[in-house]
Every structure is written in C-alpha cells, then in structure tokens.
C-alpha positions in Angstrom: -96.6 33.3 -200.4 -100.3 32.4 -199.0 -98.6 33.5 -195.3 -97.6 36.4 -196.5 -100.8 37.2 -197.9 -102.4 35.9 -194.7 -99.9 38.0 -193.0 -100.8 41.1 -194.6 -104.6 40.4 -194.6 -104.5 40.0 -190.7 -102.5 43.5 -190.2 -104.4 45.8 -192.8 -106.7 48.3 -191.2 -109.7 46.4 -192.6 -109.4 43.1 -190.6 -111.5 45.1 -187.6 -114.5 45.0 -190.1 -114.1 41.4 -190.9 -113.4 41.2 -187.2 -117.1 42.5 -187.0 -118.7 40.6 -189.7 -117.5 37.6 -187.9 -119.0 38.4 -184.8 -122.2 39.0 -186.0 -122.3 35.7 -187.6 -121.4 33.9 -184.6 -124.1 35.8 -182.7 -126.3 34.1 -185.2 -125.5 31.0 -185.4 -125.3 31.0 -181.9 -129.1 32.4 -182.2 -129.7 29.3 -184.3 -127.9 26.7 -181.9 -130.5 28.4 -178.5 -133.4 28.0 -180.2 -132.6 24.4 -181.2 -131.8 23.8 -177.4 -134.6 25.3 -176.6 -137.2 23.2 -178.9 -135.3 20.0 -178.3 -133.6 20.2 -182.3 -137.4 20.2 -183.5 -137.0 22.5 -186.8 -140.5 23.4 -186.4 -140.5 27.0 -184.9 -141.3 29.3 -187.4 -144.3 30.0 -185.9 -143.0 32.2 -182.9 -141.4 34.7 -185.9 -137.9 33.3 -186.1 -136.7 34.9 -189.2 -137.8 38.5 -188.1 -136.1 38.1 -185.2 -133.0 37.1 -186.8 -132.7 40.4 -188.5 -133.4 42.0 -185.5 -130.6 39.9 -183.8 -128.0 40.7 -186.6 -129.1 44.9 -186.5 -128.8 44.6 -182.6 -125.3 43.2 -182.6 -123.9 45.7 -184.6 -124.8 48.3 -182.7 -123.5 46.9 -179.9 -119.9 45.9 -181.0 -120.3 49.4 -182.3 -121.0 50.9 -179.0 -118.4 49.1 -177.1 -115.8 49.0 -180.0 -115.1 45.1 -179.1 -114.5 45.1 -183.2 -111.3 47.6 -182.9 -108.6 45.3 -180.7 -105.9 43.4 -182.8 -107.3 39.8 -182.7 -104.0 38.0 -182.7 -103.0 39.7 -179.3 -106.2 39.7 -177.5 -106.2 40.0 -174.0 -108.2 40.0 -170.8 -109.6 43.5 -172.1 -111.1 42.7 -175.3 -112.7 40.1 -173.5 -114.3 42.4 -171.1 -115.5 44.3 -174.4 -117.3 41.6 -176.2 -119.2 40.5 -172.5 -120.3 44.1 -172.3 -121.7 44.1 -175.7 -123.5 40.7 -175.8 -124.7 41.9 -171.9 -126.6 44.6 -174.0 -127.6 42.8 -176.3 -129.4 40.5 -173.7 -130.9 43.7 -172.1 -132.0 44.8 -174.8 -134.0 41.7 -175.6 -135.5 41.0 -172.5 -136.7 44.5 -172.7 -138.4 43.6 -176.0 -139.9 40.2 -174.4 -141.1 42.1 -171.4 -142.8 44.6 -173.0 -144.7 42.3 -175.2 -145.9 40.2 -172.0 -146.7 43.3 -170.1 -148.5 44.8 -172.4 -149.8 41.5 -174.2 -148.8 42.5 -177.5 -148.1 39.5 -180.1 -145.4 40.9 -182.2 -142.8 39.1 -184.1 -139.8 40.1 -182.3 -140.2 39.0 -178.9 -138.3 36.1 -178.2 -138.9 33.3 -175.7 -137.2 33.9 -172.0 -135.5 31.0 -172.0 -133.8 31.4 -175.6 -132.9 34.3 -174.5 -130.3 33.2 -171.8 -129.5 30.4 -173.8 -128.3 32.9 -176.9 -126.4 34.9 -173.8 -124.8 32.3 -172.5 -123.7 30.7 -175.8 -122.4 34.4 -177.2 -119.6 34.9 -173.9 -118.9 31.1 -174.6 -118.5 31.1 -178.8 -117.6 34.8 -179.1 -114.4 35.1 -176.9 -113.2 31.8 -177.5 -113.0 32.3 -181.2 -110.7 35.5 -180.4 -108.3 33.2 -177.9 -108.7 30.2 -180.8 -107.7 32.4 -183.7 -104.9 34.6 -181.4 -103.3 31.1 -181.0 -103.9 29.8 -184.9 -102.3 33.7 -186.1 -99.6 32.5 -183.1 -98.7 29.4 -185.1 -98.9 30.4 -188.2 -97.3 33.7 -188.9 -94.9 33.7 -186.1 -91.2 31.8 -186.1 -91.1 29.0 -184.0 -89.2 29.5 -181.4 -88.4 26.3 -178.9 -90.4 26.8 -175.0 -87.9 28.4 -172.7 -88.7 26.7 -169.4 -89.3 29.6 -166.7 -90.5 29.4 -163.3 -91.4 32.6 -162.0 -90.4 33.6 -158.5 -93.9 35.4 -156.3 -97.2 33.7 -156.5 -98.9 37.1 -155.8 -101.0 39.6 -157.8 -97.2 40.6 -159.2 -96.4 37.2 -160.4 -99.7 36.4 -161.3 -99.5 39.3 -163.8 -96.5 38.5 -164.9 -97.9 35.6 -166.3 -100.4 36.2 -167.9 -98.4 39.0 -169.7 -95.7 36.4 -170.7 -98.6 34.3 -172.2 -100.6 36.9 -173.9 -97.3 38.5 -175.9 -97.2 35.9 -178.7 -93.2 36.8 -179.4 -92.4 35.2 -176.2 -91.7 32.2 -176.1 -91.2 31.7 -172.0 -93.0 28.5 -171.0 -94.3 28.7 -166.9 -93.5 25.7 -165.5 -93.9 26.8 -162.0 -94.1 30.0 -159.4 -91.8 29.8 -156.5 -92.9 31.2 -153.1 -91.8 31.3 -149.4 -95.8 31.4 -148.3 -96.7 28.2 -147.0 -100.5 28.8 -147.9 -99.1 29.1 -151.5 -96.8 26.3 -151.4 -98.1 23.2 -153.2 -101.4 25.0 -154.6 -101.8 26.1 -158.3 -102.5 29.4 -160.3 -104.2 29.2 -163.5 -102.9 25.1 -163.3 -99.1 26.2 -162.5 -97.4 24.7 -159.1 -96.4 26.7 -156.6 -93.3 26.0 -155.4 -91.0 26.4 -152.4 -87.8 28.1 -152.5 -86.0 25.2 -150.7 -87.1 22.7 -153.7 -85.1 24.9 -156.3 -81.8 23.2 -156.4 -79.8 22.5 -159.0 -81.1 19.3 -159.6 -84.4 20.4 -159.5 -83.2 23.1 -162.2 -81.5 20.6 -164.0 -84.6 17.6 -164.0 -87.1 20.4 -165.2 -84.6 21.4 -168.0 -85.5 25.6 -166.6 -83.7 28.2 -168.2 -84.7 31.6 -166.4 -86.4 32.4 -163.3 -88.0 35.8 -163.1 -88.3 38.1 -160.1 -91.7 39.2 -159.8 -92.3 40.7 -156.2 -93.3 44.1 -155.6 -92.9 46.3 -152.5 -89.3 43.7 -151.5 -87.0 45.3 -149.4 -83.8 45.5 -151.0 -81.5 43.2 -148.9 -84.2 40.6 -149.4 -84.3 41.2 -152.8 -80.4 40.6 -152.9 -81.0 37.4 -150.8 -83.5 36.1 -153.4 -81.6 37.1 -156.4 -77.9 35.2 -154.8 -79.4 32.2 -153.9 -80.6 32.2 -157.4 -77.7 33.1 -159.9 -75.5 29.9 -158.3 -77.7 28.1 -159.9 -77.4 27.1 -163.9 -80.4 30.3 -164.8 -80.8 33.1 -166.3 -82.6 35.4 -163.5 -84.3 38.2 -164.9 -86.9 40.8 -162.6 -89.9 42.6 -163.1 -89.6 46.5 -162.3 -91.4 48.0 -159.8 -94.9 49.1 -161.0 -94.7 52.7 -161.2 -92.5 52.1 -164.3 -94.9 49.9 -166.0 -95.8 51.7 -169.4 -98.9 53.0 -168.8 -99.6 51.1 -165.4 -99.6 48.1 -168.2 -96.3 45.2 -168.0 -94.4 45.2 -171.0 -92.4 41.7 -171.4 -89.6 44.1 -172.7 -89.7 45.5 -169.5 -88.6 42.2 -168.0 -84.7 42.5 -167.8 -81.7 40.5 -166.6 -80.9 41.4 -163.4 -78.6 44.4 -163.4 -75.3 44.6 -160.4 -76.7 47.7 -159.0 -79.8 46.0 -158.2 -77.2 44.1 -155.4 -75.7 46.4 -153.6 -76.0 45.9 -149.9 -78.5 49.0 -148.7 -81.8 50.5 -149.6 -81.9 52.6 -152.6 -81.6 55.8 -151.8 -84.9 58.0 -152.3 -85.2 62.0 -152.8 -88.2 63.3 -152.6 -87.9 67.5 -151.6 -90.6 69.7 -152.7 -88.0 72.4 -152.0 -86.4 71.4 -155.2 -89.4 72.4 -157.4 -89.2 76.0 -155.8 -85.8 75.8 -156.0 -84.6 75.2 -159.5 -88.0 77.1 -160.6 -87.4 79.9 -162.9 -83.4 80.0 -162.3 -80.9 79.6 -164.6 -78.3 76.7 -164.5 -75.1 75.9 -165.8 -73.8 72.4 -165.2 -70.2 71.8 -166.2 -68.8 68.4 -167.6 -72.4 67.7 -168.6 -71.2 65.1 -171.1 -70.1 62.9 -168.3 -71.9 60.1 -166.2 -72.5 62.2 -163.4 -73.0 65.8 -165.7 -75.7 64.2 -168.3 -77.9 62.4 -165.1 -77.9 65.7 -163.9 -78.9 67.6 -166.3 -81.6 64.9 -167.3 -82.7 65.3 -163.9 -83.3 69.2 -164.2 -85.0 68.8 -167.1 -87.8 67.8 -165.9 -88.1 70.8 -163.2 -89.4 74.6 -164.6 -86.3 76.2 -165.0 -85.6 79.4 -166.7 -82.8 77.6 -168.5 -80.3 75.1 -168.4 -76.4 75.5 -169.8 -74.9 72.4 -170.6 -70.7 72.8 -170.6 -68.5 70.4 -171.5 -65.0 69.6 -173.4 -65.8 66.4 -174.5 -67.7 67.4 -178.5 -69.0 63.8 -178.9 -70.5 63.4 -175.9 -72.2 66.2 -175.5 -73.5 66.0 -178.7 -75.3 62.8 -177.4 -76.3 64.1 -174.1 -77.9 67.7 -177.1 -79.7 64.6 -179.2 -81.2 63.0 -176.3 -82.4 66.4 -175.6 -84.3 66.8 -179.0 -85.2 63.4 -178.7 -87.2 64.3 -175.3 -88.1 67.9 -176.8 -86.7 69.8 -173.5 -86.9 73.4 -174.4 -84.6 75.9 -172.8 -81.0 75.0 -173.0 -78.2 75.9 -174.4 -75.0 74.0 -176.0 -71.7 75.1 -175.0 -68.3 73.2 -175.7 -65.5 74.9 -173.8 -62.7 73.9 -171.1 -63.0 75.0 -167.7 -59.3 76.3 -167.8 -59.9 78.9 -170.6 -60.8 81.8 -168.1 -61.7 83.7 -171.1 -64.3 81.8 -172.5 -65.8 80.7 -169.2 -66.1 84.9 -168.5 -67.9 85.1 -171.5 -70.3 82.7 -170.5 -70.8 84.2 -167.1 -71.3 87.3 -169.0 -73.5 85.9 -171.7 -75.7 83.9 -168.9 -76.8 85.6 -165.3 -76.5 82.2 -163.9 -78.1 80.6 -160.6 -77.1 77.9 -159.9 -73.8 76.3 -160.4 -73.3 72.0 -160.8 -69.3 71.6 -161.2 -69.3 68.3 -162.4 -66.1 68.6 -164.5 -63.3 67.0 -163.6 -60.1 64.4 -164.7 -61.1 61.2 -161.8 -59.0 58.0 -162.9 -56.6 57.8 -160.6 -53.3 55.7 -162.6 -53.7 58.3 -165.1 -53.8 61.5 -163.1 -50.6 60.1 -161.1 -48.5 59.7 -164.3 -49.5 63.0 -164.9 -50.1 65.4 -162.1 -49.8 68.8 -163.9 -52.8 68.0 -165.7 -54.9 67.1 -162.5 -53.8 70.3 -160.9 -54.6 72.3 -164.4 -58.4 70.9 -164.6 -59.0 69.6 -161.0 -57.5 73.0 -158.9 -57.3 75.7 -161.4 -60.5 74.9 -163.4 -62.0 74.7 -160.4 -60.6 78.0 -159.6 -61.5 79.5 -162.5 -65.1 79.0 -162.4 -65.9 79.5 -158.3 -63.9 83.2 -158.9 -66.5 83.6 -161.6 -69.5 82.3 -159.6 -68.3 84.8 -156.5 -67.7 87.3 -159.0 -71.2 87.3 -160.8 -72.5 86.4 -157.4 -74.5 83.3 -158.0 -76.9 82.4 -155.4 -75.2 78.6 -155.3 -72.6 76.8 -156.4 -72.3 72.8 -155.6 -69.0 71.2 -156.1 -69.1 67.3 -156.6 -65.8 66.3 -155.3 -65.2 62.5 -154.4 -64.5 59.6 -151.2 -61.0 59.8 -152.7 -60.4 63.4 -151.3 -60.8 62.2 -148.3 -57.1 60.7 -146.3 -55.6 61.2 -150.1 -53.1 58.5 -151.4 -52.9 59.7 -154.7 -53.1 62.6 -156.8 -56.3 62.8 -157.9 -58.0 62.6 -154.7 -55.2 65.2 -153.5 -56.8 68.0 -156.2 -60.1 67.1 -155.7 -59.2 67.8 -151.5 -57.7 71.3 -152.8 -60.8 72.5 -154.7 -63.1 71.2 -151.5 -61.1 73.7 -149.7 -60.8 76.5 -152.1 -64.7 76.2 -152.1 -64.7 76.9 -148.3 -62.3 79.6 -148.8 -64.8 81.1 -151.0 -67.6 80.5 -149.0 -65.9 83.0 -146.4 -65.7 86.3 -148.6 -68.4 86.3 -150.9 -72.3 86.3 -151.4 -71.8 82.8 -153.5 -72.8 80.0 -151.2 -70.4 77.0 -152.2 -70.8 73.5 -151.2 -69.8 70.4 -151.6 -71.0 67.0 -151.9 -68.7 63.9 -151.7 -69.4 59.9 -152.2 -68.3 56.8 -153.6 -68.0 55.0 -156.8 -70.7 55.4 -159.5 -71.9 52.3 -161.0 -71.8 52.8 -164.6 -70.2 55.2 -165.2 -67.4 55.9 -167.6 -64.3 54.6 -167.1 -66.2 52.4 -163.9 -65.3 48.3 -162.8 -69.1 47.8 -164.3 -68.3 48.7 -167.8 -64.8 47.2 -167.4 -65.9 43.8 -166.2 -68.9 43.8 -168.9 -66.0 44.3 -171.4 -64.1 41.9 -170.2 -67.5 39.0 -170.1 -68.1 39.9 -173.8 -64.2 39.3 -174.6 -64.1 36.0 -173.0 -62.3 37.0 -169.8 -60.8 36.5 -167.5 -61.7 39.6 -165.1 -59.1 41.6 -163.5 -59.6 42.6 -159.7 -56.6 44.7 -158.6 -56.3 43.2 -155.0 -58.9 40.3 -153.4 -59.7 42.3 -150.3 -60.5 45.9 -152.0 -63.5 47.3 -151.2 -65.4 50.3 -152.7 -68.7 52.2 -151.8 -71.1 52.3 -154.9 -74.1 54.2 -155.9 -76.0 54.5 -159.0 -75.8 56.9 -161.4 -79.5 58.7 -160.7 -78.6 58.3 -156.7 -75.4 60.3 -157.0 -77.4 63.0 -159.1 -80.0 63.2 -156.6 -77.5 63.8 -153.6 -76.3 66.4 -155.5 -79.3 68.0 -156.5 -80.8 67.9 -152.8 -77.3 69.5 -151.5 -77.8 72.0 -153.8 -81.0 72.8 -151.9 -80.4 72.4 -148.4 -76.6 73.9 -148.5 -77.0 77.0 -147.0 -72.6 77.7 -147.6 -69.5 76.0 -146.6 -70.8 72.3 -145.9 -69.3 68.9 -147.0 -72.1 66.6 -147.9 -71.6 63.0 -147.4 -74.2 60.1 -148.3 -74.5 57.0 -145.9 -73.9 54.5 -148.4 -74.4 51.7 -146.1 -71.5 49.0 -146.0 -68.6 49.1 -148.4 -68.1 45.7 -150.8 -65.8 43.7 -152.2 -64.9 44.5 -155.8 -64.3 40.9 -156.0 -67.6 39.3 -154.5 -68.6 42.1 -158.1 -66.8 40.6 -160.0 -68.1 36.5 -159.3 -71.7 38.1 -159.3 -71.5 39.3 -162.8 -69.9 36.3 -164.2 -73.1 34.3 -162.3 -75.2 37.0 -163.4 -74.4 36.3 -167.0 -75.3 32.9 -167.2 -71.5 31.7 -166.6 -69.8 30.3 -163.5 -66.8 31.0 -161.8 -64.2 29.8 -161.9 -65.2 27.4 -164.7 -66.0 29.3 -167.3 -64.5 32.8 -166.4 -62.0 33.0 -164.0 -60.7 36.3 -162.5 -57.1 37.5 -162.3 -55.5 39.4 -159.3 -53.3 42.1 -161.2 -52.2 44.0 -157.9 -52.9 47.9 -156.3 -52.0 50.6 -158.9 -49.9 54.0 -158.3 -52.4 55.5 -156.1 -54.8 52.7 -155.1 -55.9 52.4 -151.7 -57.5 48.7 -150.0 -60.5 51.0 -148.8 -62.0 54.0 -149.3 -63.4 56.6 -146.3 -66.5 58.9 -146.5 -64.5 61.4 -143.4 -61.4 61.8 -142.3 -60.6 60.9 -138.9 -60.6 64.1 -137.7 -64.1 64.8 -138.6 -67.6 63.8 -137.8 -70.7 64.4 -138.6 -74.1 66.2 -138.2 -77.5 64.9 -139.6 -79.6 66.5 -142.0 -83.3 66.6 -142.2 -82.7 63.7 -144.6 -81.4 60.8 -142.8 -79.3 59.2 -145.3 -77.1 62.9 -146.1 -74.9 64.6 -143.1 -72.7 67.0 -143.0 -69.3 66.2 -142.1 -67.6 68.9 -139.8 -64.2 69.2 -141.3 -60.6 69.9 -139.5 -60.2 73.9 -139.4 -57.7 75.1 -141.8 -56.0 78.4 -142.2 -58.0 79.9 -144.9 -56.2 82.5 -145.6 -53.2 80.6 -146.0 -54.3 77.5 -148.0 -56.1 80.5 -150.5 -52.6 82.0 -151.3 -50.8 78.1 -151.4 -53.4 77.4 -153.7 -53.1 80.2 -156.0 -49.2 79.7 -155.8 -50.3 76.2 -156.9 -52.8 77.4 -159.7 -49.9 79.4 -161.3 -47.4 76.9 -161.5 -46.0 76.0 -164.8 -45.6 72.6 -166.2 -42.5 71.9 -163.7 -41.8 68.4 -163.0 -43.7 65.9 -161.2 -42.0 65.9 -158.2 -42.2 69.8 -157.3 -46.0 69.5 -158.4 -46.8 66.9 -155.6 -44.6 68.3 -152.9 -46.8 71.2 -153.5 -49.9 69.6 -153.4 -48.5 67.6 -150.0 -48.4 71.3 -148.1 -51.7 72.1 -148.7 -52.9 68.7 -148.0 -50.7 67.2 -145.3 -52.7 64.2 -144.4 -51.8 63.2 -148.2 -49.7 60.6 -147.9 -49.2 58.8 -151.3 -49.4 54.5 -151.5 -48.2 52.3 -153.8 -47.0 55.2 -155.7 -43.4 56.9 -157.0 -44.2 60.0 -154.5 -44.1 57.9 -151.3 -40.7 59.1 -151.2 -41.6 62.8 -150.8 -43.6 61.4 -147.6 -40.1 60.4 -146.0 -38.9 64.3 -146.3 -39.2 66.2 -142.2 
C-alpha cells in the first residue's frame, strides 16, 4: 500500500514542485554548512547579515531552477542532462553573488547582502556536490523501491569507443534494465587492459568459453559504429559459438532523436550476416521522379509490394494505388497507412487476371508508374499446379502490361526473380515468359517496360527465415532440403530499393540484376540461427536433410550463360544483355499460351518448354518432356 502511494506520489505532475522545494533547501543548508567552513564551526556570524542573506539565497535559487527548468526532469531517471541543468543554475547563482559582493567592495557600500568571497565558492562548490548527488541518490532509492527486482544479467559490451561508451551509460541510466557491465571488449591494444568509468577492457582473444563460463556473462552487445559489414559478421560468428546472447546497437542515424534507446538494443538479426555490404540507394533522381506522378503497385500486400509502397510514401507523389488479392493483408499494409497518416492513396482489392476490373482501374486512375509485384513464387506449389502459374504469373502479367501500353504509362517495372533465369521449374519458367512479354512490349509501344531480377528475400512470406524461426519456437529440428544448396539473399528494403532505382534509370527493354555478392549455404543459415538463439547445434536443435523438391535447384544464377552484363552508373546494378529472341514469335506463343484452358499438366509445360527452351525441369515429373527431340 505505502509503495503504491509512494509510487503514485513520485509520478503525479506535482513531484517537479517538491522537486524544487527540495532544491532550495539543499541550497540552504548547503549555505549553512559554507559559512560554518568558513568561520571554523564558530556560530557567531550574525554580524556580517546572515539571515538577510539567506532569504536572498532562497529567492535567488528559485529563479534560477526556474530559468534553467533543472525542476522539470523525472528524478528517478535522471541523466547526464539534468545534471548539466542544475550546474547551470547554481553557476548563476554564483554570478549572481559575486556580482552583489563586488559591487559592495567597489563601491564600499556596507549592505547586508554581500557575502564573503570565500563563502561564496564554498556554497558553489558544495551546491554541484549536494544538489546532483541527491538526484543520482534518490534515482537509485525510486530504483529499489518501486521497481521489481530483477537478478544482474552479466553483459560485457563489445567496442570501448564513444559507441560503447554510450551504450553504457544508457544501459545504467534506464532503471528497467537490469544488464550488469562486467567488462568492454576491444581489439585496440591502447584500450586493452585500461578501464572506462572502472569497467575492464578486454581483448577479444580472452573471450572464450571459459572465460564466458567463470564470469557467469549472459549477453554481449555489439556496440561499434561505422564496421564494415564482413567485419561485423566476423565479430558477431566468433561470438554466437559461444554460450551468449549477442545483441547490437543500431547504427546512429536510427537512434530516436539522436538519443539510444535500450529498446533499441536488439538480438542480432540473420540478415545482419550475410556475406556483402548492405546495399545503399541514394538517387536524387527518384525525388523528381516519383514527384507528382501517379502509382499503382500490384500485389501490394506482399513482402516485396508493402516495402514498396512504404517506400514511396515517403516521396511527393500525386498518389499511390495499392492492388492486391489478398483482403487481409492489404488491410494491414491500409492500417499501417493510417497509422503513419500518409495521404493520397487508394485501396483496391482485385486479381490481376480479371481484365475487367483491372480496365476499370486504368480507366478510373491515369497512372504513371507501374510496380508489378504480383505474382504466385513457391515453387513445390506452382509445379503441382502449373495452370495456375501460367493464369497469374503469364496472363496477369499480360493483362496489366496490354493495359499499361494501352493507357501509355510512362514506366512499367516488372519484378521477376533469379529463378527465371536457366528454369528447372515452373515457376521460374512463367516468371521467364512475362520477362519476355515485357520486352515484346517494350518494342511497339510508348510504355517503357523493365525488369529487375534477384535472389531470395529475407523475410519474406513463405521465406527459409520465417520457416526456421517457426521451426526454433516448435522445438525443431530444422529442415534443410540438401546440405550443399545455396541461395542469394537480400533484405526486404534492399530488394525495394533495386526496384525503385530501376524504375528510374530504365530507360525500356533492360533486365536489371543486383550483384549480391557471394551465394551461401542455406545450411551454414540454418546453424547460425539455432546459435543465434541462444541454442547449439546439434545439441539442442539438430537439423534434418529432407532432400530437393519438384523443381529445386543446388544453386541459383543471376544470367544465363548466354548473357553478360553492362554496368550502370550504380556499381552494384547492371544490365544483363539477354539472348535475342524472335519477338514476334514468342508474342503470338505466348498469347497461344495465355488462352489456354485448364488442359492437363503435361500440355501446359510442353508449352511453356517452346517458349523457354533452356527450361529444362529437375527433380521434377516433367523431366520427361525434356527427353522428347
């Protein structure tokens, strides 16, 4: 009862007044104490006008804490800043009374309210010292007292510079953490064996296990700014073998307010592994752009649709059409809308293959810009049931590039996939037919169509980063399809960014690929999450080789073998110069295609084979359609 009272006395709106009361009263006594110094505890002083210049003292505070406010910060989380505040108020408070004292000895005036030099600096002095340590003293007492215990997590901290440094004092000044700094960890010898604010500095060599182990440490935060990203990976593995929890401090243009949040300080995520440099798009070109134009993004409720529209959101557009199938989802990607008050945009829920509502659209909207994001991508499922790929990945395609060349939109940009490229299955096959229809396009109308083609997404829907992160939470164990597959991976805002610079350089007919640096091993994934989660491999979780599926391929390509490439003025985006192919030709197969009825499966591949002859399907039923001359 009495610490809920307490409670509710320290968090009412009043508390800054007692806050101030307070102050004033140790400005007093300390007052009292410097004059005692001063006369060597001899009580007799009221000669030099003590008492009148205690009332002066106590109107002269207030006005000060007044001034600088040092009376309005929360007590029980004071900080560096409200100890800057109450050193700029006493600081006046000392001018102010040497001004009085000066005056009076310049002028010879005897008045009661100048006050001896020396007590003066005394009462300064004692005012920093009494004043902020109360607020740290009572932060601490509100600490023990009103919060839930919660047992010292052990955490060493791994940078020793002004990034680590901050990170610790943030982790001591938020009273709901409970993270106890045992130690920093740095590779500079002129930091090794030294102490910050009385923690050790460390070398990286000394953190083995045992070490871990003897110190009882639970997590080790990540607190280097400016790190290259390969040495961030090579910090980050030699640190999740070891029985931690590693967690990392964002980089500082995300701190809230140019301020570190300890909420901010998150478990290290997989993408921030992969083996390249982040990509980075920064094109002035996109402002002018996307300025004033109106967009439509199809399959906006998907991973790749929703970044994308988030992304133009933030850009001056005339406004923005979000399209999708999927009524649940889209409804999220409309609430996070509200929830960020973007103005402009419309909701529409509609299928790409419904020609009829898509031309009403076109006809409702004089669009832009064009983001075809829509699309069926999981590969088992779209080779069980080819019809359906062709219907949504080749004829909804169709559907909406004929509109775009018929409304002439200035661009359209196609995000097509690393499967379309040497297809083995059929969903990679579709997405290879739409790339071309796009070129075909490109040929006889104003539209300028392009393409831009990469890897896996990390994160997204349906993704082996969801699907593992399942499987953790379940208990395991993790299913790899093959040991030696490898994958190229992005993140989710990277592979919106490609697309959105494509659709500014593409100028018509180009394929735009993204050097993604070196593919990886879905299974060196796969151990990293189960370390990155605190568990170990295969002790605790163990991982479970299920074999290819219909489709699946050991390794994916960016280009065909028949293509190369060109640079752009971006050096991580080229062009890929693609085979020549009979436009003319591969337009009519396609609308043959396009037209087809729900035959069987066979017919349906055969047809997608002519149009794509270097298709050649693995590990799947239709290999025997390969075998036909």
């Amino acid at each position: 009862m009495l610490k809920r009272l307490f409670k509710k006395g320290v968090d009412a709106n009043v508390s800054r007044w007692v806050v101030l009361l307070i102050d004033v009263f140790i400005v007093l006594q300390a007052f009292i104490l410097a004059y005692l110094i001063n006369f060597d505890f001899n009580l007799s002083f009221q000669r030099f006008g003590f008492f009148a210049q205690s009332a002066l003292i106590t109107l002269l505070a207030i006005l000060c804490f007044l001034i600088v406010g040092s009376y309005r910060g929360t007590v029980r989380q004071t900080g560096m800043k409200d100890a800057l505040s109450v050193f700029y108020g006493v600081s006046i408070l000392f001018g102010i009374l040497l001004l009085i004292t000066s005056l009076d000895r310049e002028y010879n005036i005897t008045i009661r309210f100048a006050v001896p030099f020396r007590v003066i600096v005394l009462h300064y002095l004692l005012n920093i010292i009494l004043l902020i340590a109360s607020r740290f003293i009572f932060k601490r007492f509100v600490q023990r007292v009103l919060m839930a215990y919660k047992p010292p997590v052990n955490t060493m901290i791994y940078g020793a510079g002004d990034s680590g440094l901050l990170t610790y004092a943030t982790l001591n000044s938020d009273l709901k953490n409970s993270s106890n700094v045992v130690g920093f960890i740095d590779d500079d010898n002129n930091k090794i064996g030294k102490k910050y604010n009385r923690v050790k500095v460390y070398s990286p060599k000394k953190i083995t296990e045992s070490f871990i182990q003897s110190k009882n440490i639970k997590e080790v935060i990540v607190s280097i700014q400016n790190v290259q990203s390969f040495r961030l990976m090579q910090i980050v593995d030699s640190l999740i073998e070891l029985p931690v929890k590693v967690k990392i401090v964002p980089s500082v243009d995300k701190w809230i307010n140019g301020d570190l949040n300890v909420g901010q300080i998150t478990e290290v995520k997989i993408e921030d592994l992969l083996d390249r440099s982040p990509i980075q798009i920064n094109n002035p070109i996109l402002q002018k752009e996307l300025n004033n134009k109106t967009v439509l993004i199809t399959g906006a409720a998907g991973s790749i649709g929703s970044e994308i529209a988030r992304q133009i959101s933030n850009y001056n557009y005339k406004h923005l059409v979000i399209l999708d199938q999927a009524e649940s989802d889209l409804y999220d990607v409309q609430q996070t809308f509200i929830r960020n008050d973007v103005e402009n945009y419309s909701t529409i829920i509609a299928d790409i293959r419904n020609e009829d509502r898509l031309s009403d659209v076109f006809n409702a909207y004089n669009f832009d810009i064009v983001f075809h994001a829509a699309a069926y991508k999981h590969v088992p499922l779209m080779e069980d049931n080819p019809y359906e790929a062709v219907k949504v990945n080749v004829f909804g395609s169709k559907v909406l590039m004929d509109l775009a060349a018929k409304h002439e939109v200035a661009k359209f940009v196609m995000v097509s996939t690393d499967k379309a490229v040497n297809p083995t299955n059929v969903m990679g096959a579709t997405k290879r037919i739409a790339e071309i229809y796009a070129s075909c396009l490109n040929k006889e109308s104003k539209t300028k169509f392009v393409t831009t083609r990469f890897g896996n997404v990390l994160g997204s829907n349906g993704s082996v980063i969801p699907l593992f992160k399942k499987q953790l939470k379940e208990g395991g164990p993790l299913t790899v399809t093959h040991k030696e597959i490898t994958r190229y991976f992005m993140t989710i805002p990277e592979a919106c960014q490609l697309v959105l610079e494509a659709g500014v350089m593409g100028k018509g007919g180009e394929i735009f690929v993204f050097d993604m640096g070196e593919s990886v091993k879905i299974f060196d994934i796969a151990k990293k999450m189960i370390n990155l989660s605190g568990l170990r491999y295969p002790e605790d979780i163990d991982i479970k080789i299920v074999g290819l599926r219909p489709g699946e391929k050991l390794y994916e390509e960016l280009l065909t073998t028949n293509e190369n490439t060109i640079p752009t003025y971006n050096e991580k985006i080229m062009i890929a110069k693609v085979e020549a192919v009979d436009y003319l030709a591969a337009k009519k197969k396609i609308i043959d295609l396009s037209k087809l009825g729900e035959k069987g499966k066979m017919d349906i591949v055969m047809k997608l084979k002519e149009i794509v002859p270097e298709y050649i399907s693995n590990n799947s039923e239709f290999e025997e359609l390969d075998k036909v001359v």
